[in-house]
C-alpha positions in Angstrom: -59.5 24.8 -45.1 -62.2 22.1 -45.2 -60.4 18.2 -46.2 -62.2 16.5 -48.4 -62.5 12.7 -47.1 -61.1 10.1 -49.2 -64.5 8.4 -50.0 -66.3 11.3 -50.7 -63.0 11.5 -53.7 -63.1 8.1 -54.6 -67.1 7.8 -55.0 -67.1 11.1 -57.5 -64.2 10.2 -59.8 -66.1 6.6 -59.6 -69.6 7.9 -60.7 -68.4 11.0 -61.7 -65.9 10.8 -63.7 -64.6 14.7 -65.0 -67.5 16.5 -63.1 -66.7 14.7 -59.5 -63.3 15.7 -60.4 -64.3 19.4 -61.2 -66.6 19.1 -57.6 -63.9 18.0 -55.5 -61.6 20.2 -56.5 -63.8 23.2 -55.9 -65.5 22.1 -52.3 -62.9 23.6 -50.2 -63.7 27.1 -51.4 -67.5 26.4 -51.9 -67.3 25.1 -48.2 -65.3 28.4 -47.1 -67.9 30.3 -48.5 -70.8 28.8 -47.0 -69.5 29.2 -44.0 -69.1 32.7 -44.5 -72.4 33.6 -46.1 -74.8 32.1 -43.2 -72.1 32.5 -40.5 -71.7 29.3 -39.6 -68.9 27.2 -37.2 -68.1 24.1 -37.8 -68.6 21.9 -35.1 -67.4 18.0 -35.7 -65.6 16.5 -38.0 -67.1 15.6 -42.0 -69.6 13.3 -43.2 -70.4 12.1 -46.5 -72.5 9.7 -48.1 -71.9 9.0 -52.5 -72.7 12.4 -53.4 -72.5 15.3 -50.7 -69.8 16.7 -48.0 -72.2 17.3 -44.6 -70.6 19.6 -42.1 -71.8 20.0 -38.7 -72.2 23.6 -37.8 -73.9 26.2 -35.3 -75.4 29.1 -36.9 -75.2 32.8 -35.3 -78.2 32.1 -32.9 -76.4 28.8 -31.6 -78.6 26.2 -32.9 -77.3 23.2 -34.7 -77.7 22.4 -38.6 -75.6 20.3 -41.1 -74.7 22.3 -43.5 -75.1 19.7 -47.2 -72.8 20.8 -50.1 -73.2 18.0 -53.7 -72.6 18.0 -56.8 -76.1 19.1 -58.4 -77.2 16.5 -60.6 -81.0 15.1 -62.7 -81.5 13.4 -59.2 -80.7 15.7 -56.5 -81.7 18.9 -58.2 -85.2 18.6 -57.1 -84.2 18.3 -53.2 -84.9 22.2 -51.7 -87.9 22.5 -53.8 -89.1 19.3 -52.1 -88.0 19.7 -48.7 -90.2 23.1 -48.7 -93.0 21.7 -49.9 -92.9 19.0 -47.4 -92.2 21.9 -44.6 -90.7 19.5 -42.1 -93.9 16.6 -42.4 -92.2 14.0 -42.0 -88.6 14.7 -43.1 -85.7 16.9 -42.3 -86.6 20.6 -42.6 -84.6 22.9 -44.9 -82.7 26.5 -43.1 -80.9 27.9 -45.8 -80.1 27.1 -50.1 -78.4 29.0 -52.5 -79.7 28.1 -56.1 -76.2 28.9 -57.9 -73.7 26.5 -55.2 -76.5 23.8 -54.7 -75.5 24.3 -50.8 -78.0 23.4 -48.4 -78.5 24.2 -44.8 -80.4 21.5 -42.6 -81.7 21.1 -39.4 -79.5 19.2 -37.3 -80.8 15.3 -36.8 -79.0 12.3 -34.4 -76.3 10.7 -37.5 -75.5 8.4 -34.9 -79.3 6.6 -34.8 -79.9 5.9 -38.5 -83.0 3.3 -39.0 -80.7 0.6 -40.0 -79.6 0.2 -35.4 -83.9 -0.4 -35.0 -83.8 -2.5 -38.1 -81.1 -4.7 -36.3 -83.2 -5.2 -33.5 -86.9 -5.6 -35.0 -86.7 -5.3 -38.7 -90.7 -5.5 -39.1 -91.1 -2.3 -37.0 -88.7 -0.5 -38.8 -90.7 -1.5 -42.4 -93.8 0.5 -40.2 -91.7 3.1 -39.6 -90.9 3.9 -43.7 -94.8 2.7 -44.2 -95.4 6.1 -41.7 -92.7 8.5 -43.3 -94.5 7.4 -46.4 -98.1 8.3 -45.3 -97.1 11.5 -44.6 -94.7 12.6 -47.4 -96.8 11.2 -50.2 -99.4 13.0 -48.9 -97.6 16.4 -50.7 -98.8 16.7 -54.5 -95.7 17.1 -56.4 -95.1 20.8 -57.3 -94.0 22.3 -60.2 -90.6 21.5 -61.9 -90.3 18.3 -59.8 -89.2 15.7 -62.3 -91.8 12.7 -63.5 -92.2 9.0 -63.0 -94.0 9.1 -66.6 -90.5 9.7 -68.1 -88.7 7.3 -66.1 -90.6 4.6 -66.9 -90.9 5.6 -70.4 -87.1 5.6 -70.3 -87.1 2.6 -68.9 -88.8 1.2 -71.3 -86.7 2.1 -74.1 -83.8 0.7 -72.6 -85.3 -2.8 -72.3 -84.7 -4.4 -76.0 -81.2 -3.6 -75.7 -81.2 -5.2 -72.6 -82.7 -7.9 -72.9 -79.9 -8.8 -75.3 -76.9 -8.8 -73.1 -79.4 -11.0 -70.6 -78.1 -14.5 -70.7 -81.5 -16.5 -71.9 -83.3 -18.6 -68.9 -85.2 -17.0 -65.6 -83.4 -13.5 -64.9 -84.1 -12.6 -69.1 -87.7 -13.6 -68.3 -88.2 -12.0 -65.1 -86.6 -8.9 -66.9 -88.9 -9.1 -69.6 -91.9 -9.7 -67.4 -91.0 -6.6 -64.9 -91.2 -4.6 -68.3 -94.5 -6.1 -69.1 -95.8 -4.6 -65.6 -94.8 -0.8 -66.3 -96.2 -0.3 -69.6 -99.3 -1.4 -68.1 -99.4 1.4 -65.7 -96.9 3.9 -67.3 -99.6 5.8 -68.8 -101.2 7.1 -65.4 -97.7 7.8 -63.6 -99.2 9.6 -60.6 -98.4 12.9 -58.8 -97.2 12.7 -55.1 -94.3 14.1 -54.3 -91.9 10.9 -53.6 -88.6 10.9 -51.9 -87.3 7.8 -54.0 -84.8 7.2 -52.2 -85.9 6.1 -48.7 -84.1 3.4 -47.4 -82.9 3.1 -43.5 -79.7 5.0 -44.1 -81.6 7.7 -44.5 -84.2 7.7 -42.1 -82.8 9.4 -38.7 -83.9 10.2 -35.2 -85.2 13.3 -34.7 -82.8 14.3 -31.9 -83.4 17.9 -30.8 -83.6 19.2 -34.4 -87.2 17.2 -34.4 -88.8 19.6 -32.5 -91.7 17.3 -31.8 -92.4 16.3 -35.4 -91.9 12.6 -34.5 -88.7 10.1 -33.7 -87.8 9.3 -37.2 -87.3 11.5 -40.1 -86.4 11.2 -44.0 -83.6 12.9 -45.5 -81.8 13.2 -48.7 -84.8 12.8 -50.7 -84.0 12.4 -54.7 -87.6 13.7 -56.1 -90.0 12.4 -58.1 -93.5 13.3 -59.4 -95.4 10.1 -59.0 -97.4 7.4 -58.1 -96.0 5.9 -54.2 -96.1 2.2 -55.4 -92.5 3.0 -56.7 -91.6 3.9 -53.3 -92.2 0.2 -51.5 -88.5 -1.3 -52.5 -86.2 0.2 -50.3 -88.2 -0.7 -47.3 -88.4 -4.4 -49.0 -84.9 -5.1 -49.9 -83.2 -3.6 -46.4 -82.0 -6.2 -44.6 -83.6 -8.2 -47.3 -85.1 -11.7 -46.3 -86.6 -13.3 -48.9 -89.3 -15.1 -46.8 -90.1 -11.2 -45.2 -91.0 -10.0 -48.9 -94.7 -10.5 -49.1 -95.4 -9.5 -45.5 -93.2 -6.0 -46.2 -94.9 -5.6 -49.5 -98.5 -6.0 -47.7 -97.7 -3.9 -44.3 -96.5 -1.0 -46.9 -99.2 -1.1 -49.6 -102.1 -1.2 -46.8 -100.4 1.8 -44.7 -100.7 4.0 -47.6 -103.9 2.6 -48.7 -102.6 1.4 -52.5 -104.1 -0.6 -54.8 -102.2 -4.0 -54.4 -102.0 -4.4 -58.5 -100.7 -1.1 -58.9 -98.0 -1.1 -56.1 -97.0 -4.3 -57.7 -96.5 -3.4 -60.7 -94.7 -0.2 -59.6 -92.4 -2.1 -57.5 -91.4 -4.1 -60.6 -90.7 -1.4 -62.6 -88.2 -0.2 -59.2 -86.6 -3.5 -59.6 -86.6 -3.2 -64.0 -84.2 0.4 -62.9 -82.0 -1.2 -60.9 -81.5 -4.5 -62.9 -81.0 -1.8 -66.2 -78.5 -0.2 -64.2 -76.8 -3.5 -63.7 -77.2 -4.1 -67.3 -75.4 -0.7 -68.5 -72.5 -0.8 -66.0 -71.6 -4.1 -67.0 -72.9 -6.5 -64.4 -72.6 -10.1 -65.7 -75.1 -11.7 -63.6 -78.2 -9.7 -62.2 -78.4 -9.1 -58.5 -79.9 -12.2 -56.8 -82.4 -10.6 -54.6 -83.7 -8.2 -57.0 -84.9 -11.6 -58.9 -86.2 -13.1 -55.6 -88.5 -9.8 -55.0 -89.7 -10.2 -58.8 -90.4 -13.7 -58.6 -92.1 -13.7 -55.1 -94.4 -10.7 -56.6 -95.1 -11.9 -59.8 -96.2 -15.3 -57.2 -93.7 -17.9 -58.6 -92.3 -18.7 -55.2 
């Protein structure tokens, strides 16, 4: 019987609500039967992150994978048909789904050497180490059934007036208003590269032996989108955020992948306009200081 750990519980009734209740309460068996159906042993004890139990496991032929079980949401559902297009480029590579579950088998990377230990020690390097992943995942045209950009912006954009309401008046409703202003310039030519979205260091790993050569670092738990790579930049600029770092991240990413400065910009805007609406909607009284910082130090009022 696999234990579900306590965060893993807490973080799906929190976002959740009734289906993180209805996905806890079915992982044990959907575990057991994983295990079963690519005979697998379990090997260490559980991770987790928000979303997803991660067992360590050996498969029949003795080689390591992690075997990924989460609650399939508009977000994650994209993952396997990503991870195959990608075909190991830059990322983790995918052993094993089953379309009904959602369960995933991965190649086995080092947990213990996430991103964020080389951030700690040279934070710039680590900025050209996403700038790299990004070279090479963006490099994928988006296939088929992968959700868009152009309707999460367009969303986006509808959510604004409301908003913009429950934004006390002064610098954060302007800077809201002004993020807003940037997407709708660009919404209408969302792009079509596969994007991973989600890249920060957490989940950027060392290869370990799983690598196989493909290169020391590698992406994981990619949330997909169909789109244009300037709305990939802000992870890589807010992670172990320094405000005076901003501009140099910002210009280290955009000239790795070649983007048109304007365009990046205006993209990483509208990254900040979804995380300050998501503020917004859950309730947040005052909007997150260093999302204001990026927008201001882009938009070139600091």
């Amino acid at each position: 019987m696999v234990e579900v750990p306590d965060g893993l519980v807490r973080a799906q009734i929190a976002y959740g609500g009734d289906a993180g209740r209805e996905f806890i309460a079915g992982l044990p068996a959907l575990a057991a039967g994983s295990l079963e159906r690519w005979g697998l042993r379990r090997t260490g004890p559980a991770m987790h992150g928000v979303t997803a139990l991660v067992l360590p496991v050996e498969r029949a032929d003795g080689s390591a994978a992690v075997l990924k079980l989460g609650r399939v949401d508009e977000e994650s559902a994209g993952e396997p048909t990503a991870l195959r297009a990608w075909g190991g480029r830059g990322c983790v590579r995918l052993l094993e789904h089953d379309a009904v579950s959602g369960a995933l088998l991965l190649e086995r990377l080092d947990e213990r050497r996430p991103l964020s230990e080389l951030a700690e020690r040279d934070a710039r390097q680590a900025v050209r180490v996403v700038g790299e992943l990004l070279v090479r995942l963006t490099r994928v045209r988006a296939p088929a059934g992968v959700r868009g950009l152009g309707g999460v912006a367009a969303g986006m954009l509808g959510s604004v007036p409301a908003a913009l309401g429950r934004v006390a008046p002064g610098r954060a409703r302007g800077l809201v208003a002004d993020c807003a202003a940037a997407v709708a310039e660009v919404a209408g030519e969302p792009g079509d590269r596969l994007l991973h979205w989600d890249l920060h260091y957490g989940n950027v790993l060392a290869g370990g032996a799983g690598g196989g050569g493909r290169g020391p670092w590698l992406a994981i738990d990619p949330k997909p989108l169909a789109g244009d790579p300037g709305f990939e930049l802000l992870p890589a600029i807010r992670n172990e955020f320094a405000a005076q770092e901003v501009r140099w991240r910002f210009d280290a990413l955009t000239g790795a992948l070649s983007l048109d400065r304007e365009r990046a910009r205006a993209w990483t805007l509208g990254r900040v306009l979804q995380n300050v609406l998501w503020d917004v909607e859950s309730g947040e009284r005052e909007l997150d200081e260093e999302q204001l910082l990026v927008a201001e130090l882009l938009l070139g009022r600091r």
